[in-house]
N, CA, C and O atoms as a printed pandas DataFrame, in Angstrom:
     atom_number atom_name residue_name chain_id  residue_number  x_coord  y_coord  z_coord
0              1         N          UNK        A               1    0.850   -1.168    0.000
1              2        CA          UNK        A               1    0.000    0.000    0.000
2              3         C          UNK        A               1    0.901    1.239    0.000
3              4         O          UNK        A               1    2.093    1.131    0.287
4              5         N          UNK        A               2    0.312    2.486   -0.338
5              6        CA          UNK        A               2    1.885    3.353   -1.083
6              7         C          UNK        A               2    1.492    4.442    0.222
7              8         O          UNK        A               2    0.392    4.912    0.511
8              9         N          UNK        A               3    2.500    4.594    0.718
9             10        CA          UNK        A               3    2.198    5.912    1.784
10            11         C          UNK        A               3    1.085    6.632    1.944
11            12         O          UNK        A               3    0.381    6.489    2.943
12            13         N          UNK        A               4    0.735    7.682    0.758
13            14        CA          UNK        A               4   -0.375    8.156    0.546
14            15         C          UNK        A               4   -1.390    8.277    1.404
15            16         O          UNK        A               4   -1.847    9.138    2.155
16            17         N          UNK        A               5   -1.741    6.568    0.909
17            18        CA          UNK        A               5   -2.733    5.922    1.529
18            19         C          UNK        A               5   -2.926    5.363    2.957
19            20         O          UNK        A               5   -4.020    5.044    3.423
20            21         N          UNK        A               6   -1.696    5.278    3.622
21            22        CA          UNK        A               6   -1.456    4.942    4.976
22            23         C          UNK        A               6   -1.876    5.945    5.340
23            24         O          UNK        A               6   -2.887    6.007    6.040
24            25         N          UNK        A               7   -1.050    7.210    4.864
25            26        CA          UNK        A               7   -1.197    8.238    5.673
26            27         C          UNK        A               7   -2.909    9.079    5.276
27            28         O          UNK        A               7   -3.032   10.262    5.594
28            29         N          UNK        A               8   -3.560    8.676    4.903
29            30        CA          UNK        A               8   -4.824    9.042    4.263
30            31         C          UNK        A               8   -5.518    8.084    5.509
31            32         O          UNK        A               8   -5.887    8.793    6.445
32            33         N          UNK        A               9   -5.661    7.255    5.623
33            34        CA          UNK        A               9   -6.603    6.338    6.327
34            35         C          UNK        A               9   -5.756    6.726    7.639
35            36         O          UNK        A               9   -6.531    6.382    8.532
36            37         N          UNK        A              10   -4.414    7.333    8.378
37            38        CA          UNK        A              10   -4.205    7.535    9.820
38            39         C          UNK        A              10   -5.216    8.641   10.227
39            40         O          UNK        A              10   -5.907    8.703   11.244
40            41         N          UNK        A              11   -5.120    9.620    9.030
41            42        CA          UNK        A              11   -5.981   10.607    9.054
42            43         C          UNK        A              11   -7.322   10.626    9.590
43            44         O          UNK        A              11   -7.760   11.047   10.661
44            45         N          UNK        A              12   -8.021    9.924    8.332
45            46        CA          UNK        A              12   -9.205    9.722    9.065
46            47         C          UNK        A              12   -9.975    9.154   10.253
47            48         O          UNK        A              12  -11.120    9.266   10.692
48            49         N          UNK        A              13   -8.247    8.131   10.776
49            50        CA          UNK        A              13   -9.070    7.404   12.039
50            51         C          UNK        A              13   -8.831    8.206   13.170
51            52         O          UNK        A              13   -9.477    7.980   14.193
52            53         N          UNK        A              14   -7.804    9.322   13.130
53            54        CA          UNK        A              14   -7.697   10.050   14.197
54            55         C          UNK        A              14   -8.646   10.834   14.295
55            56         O          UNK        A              14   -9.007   11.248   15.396
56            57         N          UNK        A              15   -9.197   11.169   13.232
57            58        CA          UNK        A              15  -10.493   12.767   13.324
58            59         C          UNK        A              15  -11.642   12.336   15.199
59            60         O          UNK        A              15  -11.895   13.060   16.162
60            61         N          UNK        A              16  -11.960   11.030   14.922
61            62        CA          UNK        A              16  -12.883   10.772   16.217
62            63         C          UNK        A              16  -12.422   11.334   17.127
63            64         O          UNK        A              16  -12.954   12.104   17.927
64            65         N          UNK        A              17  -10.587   10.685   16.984
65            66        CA          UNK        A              17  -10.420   10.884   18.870
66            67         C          UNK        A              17   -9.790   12.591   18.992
67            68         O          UNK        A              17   -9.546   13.259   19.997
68            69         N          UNK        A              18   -9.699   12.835   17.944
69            70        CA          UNK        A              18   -9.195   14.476   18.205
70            71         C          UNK        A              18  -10.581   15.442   18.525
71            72         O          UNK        A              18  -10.528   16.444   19.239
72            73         N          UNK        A              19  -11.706   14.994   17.923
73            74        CA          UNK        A              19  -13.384   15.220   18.752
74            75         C          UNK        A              19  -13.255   14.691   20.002
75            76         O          UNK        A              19  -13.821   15.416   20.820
76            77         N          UNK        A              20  -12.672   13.588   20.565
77            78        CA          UNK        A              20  -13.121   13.520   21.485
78            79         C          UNK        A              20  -12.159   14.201   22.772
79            80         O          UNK        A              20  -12.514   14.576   23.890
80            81         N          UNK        A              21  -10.887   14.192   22.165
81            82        CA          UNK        A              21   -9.876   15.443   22.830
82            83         C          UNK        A              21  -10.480   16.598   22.912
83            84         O          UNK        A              21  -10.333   17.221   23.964
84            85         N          UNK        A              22  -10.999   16.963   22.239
85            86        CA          UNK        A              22  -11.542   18.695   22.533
86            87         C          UNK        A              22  -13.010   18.438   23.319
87            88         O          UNK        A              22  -13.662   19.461   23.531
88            89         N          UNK        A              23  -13.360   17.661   23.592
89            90        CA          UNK        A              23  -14.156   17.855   25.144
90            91         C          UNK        A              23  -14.275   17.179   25.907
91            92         O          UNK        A              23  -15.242   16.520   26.291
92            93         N          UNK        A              24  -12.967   17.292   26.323
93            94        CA          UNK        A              24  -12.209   16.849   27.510
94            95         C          UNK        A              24  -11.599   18.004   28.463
95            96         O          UNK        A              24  -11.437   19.175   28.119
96            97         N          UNK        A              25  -11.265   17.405   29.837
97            98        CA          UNK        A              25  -10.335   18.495   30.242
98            99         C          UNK        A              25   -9.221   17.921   29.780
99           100         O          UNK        A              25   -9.040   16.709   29.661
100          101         N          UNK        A              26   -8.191   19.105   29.422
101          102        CA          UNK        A              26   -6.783   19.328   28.760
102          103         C          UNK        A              26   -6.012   18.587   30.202
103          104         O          UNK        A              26   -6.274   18.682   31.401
104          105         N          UNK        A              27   -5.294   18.072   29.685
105          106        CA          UNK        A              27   -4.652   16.737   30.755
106          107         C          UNK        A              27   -4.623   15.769   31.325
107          108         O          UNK        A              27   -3.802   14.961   31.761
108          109         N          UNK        A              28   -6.273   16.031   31.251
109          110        CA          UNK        A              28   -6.684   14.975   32.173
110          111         C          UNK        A              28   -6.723   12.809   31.615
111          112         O          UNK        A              28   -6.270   12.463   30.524
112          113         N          UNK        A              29   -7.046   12.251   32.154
113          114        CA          UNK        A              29   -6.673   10.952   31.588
114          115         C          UNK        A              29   -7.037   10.546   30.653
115          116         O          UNK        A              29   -6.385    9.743   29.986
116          117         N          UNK        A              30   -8.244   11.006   30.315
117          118        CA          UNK        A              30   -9.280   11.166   29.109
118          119         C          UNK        A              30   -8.637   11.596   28.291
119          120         O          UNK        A              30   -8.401   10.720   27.460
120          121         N          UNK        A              31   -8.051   12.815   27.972
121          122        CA          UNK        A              31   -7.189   13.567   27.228
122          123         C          UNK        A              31   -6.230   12.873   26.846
123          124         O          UNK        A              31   -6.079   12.591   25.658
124          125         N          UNK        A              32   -5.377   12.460   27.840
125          126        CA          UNK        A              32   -3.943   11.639   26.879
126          127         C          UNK        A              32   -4.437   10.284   26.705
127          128         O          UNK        A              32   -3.501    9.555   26.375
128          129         N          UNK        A              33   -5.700    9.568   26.809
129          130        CA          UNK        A              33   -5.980    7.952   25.872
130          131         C          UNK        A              33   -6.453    9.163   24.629
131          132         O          UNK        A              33   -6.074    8.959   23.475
132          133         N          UNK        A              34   -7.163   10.217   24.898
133          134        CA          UNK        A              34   -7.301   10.267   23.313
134          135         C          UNK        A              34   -6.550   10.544   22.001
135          136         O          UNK        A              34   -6.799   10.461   20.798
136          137         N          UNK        A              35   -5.381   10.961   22.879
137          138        CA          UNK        A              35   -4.375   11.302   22.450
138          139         C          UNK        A              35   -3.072    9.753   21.722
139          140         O          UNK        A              35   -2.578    9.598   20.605
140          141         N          UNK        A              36   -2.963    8.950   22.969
141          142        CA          UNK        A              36   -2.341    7.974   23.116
142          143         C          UNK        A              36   -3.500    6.555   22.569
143          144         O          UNK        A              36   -2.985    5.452   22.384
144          145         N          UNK        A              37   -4.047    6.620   22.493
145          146        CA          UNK        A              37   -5.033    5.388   22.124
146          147         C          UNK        A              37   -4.973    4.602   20.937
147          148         O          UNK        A              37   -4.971    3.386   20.741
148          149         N          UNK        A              38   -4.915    5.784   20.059
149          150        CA          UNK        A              38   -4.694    5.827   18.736
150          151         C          UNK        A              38   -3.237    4.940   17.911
151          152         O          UNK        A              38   -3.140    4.240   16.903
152          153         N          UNK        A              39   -2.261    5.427   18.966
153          154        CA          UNK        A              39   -0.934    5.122   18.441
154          155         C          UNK        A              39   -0.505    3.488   18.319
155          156         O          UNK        A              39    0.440    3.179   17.592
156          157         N          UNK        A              40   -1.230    2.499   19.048
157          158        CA          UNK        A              40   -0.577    0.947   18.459
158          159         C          UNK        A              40   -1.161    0.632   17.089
159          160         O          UNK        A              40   -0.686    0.096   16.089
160          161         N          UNK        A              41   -2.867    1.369   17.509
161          162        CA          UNK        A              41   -3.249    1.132   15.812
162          163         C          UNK        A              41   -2.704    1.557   14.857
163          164         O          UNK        A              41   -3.035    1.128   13.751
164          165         N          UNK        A              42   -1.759    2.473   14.979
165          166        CA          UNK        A              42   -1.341    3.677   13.884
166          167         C          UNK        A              42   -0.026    2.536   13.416
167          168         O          UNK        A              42    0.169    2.260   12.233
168          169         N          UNK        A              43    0.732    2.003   14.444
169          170        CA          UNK        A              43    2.233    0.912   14.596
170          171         C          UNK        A              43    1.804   -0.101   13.638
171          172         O          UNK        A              43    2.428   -0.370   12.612
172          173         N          UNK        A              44    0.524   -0.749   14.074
173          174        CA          UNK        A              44   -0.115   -1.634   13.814
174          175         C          UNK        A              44   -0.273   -1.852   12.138
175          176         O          UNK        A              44    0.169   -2.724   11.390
176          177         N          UNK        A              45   -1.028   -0.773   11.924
177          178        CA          UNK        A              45   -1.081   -0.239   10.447
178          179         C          UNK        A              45    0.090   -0.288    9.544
179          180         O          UNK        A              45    0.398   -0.977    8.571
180          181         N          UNK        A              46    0.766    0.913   10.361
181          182        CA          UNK        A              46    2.583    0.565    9.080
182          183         C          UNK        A              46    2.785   -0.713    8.787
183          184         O          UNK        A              46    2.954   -1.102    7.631
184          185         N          UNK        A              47    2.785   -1.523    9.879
185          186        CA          UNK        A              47    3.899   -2.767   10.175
186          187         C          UNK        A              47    2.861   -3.891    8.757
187          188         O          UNK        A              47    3.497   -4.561    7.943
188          189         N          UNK        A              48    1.401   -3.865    8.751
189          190        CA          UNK        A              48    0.365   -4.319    7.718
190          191         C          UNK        A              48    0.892   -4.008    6.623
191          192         O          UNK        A              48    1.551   -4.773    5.918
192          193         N          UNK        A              49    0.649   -2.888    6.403
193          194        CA          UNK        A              49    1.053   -1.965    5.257
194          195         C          UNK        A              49    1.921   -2.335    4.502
195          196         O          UNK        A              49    1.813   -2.528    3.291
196          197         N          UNK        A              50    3.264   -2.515    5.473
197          198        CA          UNK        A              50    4.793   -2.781    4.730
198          199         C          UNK        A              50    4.850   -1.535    4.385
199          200         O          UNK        A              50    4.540   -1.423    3.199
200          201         N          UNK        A              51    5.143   -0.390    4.952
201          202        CA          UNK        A              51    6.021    0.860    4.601
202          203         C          UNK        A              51    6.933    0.713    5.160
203          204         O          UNK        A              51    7.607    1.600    4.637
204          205         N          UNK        A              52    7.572    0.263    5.878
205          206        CA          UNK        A              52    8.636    0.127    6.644
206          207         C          UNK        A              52    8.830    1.018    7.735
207          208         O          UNK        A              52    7.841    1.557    8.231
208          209         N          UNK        A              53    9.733    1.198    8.084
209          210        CA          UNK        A              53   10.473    2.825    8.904
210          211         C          UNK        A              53   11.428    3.653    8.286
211          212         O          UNK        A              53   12.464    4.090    8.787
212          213         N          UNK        A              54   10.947    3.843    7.049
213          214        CA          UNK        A              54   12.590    4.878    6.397
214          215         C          UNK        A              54   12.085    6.112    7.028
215          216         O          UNK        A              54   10.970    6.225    7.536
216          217         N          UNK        A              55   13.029    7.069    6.956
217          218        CA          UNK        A              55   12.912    8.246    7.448
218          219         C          UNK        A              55   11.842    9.192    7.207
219          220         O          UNK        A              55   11.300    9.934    8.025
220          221         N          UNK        A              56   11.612    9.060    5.947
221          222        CA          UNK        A              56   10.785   10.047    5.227
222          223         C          UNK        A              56    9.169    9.784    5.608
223          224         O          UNK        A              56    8.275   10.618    5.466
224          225         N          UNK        A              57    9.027    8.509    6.092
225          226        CA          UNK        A              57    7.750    7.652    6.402
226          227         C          UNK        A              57    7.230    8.743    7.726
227          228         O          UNK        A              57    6.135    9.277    7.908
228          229         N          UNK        A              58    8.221    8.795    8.351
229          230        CA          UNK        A              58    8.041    9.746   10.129
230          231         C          UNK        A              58    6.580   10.767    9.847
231          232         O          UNK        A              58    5.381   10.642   10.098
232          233         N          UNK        A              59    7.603   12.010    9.066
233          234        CA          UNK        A              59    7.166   13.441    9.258
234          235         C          UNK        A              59    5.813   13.094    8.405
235          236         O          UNK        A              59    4.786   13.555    8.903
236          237         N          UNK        A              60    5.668   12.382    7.246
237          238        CA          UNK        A              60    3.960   12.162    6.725
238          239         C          UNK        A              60    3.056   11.539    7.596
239          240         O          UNK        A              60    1.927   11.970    7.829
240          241         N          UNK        A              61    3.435   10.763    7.966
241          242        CA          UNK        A              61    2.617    9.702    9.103
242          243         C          UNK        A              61    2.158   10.653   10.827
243          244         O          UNK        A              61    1.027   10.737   11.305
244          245         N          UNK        A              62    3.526   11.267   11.446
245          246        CA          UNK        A              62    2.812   12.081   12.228
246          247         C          UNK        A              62    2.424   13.056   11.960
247          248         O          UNK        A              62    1.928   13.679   12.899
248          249         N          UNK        A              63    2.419   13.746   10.559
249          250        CA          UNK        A              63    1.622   15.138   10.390
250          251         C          UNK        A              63    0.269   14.901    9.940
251          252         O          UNK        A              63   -0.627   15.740    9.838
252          253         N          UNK        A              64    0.211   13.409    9.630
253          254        CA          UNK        A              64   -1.324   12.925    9.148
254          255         C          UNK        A              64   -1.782   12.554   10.435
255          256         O          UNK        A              64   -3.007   12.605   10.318
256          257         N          UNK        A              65   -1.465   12.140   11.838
257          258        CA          UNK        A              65   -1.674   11.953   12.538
258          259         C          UNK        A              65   -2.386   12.892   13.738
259          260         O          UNK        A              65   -3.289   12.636   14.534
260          261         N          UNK        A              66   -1.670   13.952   13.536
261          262        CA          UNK        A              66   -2.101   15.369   14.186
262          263         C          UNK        A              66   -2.670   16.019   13.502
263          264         O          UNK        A              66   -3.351   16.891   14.043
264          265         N          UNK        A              67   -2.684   15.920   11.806
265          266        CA          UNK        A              67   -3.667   16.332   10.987
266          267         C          UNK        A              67   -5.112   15.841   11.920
267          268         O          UNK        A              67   -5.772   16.731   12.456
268          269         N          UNK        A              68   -5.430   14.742   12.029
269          270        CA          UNK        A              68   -6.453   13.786   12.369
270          271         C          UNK        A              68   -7.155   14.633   13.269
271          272         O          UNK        A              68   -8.253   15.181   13.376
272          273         N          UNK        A              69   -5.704   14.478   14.078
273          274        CA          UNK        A              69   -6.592   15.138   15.795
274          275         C          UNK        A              69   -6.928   16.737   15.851
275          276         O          UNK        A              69   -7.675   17.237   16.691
276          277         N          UNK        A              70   -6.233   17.478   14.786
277          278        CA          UNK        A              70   -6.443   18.353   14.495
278          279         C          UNK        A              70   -7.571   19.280   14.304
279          280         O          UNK        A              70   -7.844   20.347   14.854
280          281         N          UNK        A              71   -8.467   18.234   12.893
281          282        CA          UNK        A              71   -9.659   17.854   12.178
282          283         C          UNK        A              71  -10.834   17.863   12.926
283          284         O          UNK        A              71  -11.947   18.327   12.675
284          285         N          UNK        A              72  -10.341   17.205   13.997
285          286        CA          UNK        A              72  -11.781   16.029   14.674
286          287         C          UNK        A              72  -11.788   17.770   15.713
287          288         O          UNK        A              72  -12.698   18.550   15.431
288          289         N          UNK        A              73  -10.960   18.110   16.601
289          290        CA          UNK        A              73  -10.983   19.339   17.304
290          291         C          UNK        A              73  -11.905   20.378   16.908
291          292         O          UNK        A              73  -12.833   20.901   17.525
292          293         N          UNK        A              74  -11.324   20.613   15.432
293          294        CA          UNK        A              74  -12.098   21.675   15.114
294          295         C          UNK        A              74  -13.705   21.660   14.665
295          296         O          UNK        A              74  -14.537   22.551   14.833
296          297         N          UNK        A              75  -13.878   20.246   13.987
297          298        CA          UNK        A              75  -15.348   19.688   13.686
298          299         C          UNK        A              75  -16.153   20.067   15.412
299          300         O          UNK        A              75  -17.142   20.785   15.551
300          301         N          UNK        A              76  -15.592   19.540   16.262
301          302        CA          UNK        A              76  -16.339   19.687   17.981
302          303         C          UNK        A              76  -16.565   21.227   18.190
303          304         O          UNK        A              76  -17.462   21.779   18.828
304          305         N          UNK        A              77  -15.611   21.733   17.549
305          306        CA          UNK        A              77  -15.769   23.477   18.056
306          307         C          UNK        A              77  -16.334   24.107   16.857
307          308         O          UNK        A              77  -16.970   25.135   17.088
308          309         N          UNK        A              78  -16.277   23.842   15.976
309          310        CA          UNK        A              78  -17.629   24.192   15.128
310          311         C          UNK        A              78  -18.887   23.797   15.338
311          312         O          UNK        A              78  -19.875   24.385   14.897
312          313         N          UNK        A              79  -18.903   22.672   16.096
313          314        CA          UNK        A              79  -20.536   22.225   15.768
314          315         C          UNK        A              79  -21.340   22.869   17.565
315          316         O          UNK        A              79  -22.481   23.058   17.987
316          317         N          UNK        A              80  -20.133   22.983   18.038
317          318        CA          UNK        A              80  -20.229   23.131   19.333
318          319         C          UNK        A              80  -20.838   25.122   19.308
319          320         O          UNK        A              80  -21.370   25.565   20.325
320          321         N          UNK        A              81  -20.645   26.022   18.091
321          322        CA          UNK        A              81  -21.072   27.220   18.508
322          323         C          UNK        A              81  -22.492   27.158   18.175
323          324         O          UNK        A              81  -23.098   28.226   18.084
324          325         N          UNK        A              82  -23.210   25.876   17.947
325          326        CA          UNK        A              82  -24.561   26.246   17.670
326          327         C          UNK        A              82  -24.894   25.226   18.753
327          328         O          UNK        A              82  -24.487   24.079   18.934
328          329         N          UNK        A              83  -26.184   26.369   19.748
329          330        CA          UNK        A              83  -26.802   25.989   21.096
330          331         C          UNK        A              83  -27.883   24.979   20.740
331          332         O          UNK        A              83  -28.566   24.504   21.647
332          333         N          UNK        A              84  -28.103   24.583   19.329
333          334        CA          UNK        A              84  -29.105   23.757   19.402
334          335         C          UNK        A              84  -28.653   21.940   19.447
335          336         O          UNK        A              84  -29.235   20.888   19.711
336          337         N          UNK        A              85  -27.329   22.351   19.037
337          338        CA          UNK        A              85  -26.425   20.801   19.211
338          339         C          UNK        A              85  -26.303   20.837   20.409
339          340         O          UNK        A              85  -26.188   21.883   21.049
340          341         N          UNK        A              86  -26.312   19.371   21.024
341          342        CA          UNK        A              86  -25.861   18.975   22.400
342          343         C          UNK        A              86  -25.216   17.968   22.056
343          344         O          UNK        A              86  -25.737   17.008   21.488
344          345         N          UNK        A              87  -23.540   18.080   22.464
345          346        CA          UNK        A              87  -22.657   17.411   21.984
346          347         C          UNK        A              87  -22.239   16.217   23.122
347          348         O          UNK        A              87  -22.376   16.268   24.345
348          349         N          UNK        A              88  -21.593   14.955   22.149
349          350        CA          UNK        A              88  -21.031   14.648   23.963
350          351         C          UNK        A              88  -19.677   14.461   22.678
351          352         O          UNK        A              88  -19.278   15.138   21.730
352          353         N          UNK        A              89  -19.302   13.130   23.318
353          354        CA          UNK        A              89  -17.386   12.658   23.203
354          355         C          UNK        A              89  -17.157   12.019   21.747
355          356         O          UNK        A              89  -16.021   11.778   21.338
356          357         N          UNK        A              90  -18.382   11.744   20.949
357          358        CA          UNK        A              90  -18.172   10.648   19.846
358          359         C          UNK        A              90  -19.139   11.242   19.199
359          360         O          UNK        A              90  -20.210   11.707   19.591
360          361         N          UNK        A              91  -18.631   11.176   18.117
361          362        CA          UNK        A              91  -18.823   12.256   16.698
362          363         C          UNK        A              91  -19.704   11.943   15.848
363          364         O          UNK        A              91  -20.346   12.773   15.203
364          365         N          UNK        A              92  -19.891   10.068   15.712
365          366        CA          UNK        A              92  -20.796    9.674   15.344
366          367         C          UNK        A              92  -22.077    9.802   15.733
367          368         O          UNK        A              92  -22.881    9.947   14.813
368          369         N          UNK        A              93  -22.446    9.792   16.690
369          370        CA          UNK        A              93  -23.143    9.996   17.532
370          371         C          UNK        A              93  -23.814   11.256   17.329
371          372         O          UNK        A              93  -25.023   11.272   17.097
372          373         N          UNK        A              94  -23.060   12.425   17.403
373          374        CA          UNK        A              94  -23.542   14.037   17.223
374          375         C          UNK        A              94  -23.570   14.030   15.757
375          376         O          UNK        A              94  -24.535   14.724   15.436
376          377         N          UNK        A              95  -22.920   13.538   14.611
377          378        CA          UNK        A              95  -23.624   13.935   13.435
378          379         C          UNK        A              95  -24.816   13.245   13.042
379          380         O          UNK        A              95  -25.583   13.696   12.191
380          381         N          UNK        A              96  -25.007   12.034   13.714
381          382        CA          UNK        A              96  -26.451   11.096   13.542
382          383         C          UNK        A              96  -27.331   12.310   14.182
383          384         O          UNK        A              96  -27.899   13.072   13.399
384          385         N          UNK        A              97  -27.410   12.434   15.052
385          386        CA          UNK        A              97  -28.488   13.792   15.825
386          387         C          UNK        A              97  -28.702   14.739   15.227
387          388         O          UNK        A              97  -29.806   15.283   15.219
388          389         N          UNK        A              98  -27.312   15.305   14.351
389          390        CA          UNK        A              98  -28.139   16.620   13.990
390          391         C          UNK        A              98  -28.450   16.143   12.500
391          392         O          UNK        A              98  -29.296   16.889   12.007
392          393         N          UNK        A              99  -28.010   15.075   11.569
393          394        CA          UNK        A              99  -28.531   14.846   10.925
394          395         C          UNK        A              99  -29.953   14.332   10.762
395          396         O          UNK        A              99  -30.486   14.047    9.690
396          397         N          UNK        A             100  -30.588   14.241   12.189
397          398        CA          UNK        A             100  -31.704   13.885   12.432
398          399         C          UNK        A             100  -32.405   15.273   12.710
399          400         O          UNK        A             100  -33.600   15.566   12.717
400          401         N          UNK        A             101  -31.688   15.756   12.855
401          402        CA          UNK        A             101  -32.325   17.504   13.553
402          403         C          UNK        A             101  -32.841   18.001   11.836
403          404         O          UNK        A             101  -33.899   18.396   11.346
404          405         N          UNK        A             102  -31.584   17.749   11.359
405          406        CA          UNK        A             102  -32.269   18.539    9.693
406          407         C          UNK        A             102  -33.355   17.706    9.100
407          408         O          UNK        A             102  -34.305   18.107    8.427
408          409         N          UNK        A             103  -33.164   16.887    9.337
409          410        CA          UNK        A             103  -34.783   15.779    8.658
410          411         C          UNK        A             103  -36.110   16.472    8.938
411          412         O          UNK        A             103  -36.966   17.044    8.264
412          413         N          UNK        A             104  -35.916   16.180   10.210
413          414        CA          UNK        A             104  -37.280   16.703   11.016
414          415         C          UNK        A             104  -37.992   17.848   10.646
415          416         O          UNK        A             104  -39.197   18.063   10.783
416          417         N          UNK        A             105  -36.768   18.853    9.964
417          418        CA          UNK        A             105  -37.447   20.352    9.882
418          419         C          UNK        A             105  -37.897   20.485    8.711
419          420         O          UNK        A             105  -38.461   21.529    8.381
């Protein structure tokens, strides 16, 4: 599988837990599994993959990685300035709701 794509799919699996980092308290234990949770799957993945560990593999893989958590942060604090969402920790969850919110109307 060609980098790209590793680093395309780390991406997207981090977006959840970087939602679920941003409503959290900052430090707290919650905070670093959402942070840390992520990472054997991410090991897990390369080692599948066969990208190996060359150097160049690093800086794409953790910038897709914090891309992720990045992503998922800002999706929570966007959806979070409208009072009619009631958000909790999992993303699925809050876009099923408000995608249920727009049906309804």
């Amino acid at each position: 599988m060609s980098l790209f794509k590793v680093a395309l799919i780390i991406f997207i699996f981090n977006v959840p837990f970087g939602y679920w980092r941003a409503n959290v308290k900052k430090f707290s234990i919650r905070w670093v599994l959402a942070i840390h949770l992520p990472v054997p799957v991410v090991i897990a993945f390369r080692l599948l993959a066969g990208i190996g560990f060359a150097f160049i593999t690093y800086p794409i893989l953790v910038g897709a990685f914090f891309g992720g958590q990045f992503t998922g942060s800002k999706i929570y604090h966007l959806l979070k300035k409208n009072p009619d969402y009631i958000l909790t920790s999992f993303i699925f969850f809050d876009l099923i709701k408000i995608l249920r919110l727009f049906s309804s109307k």
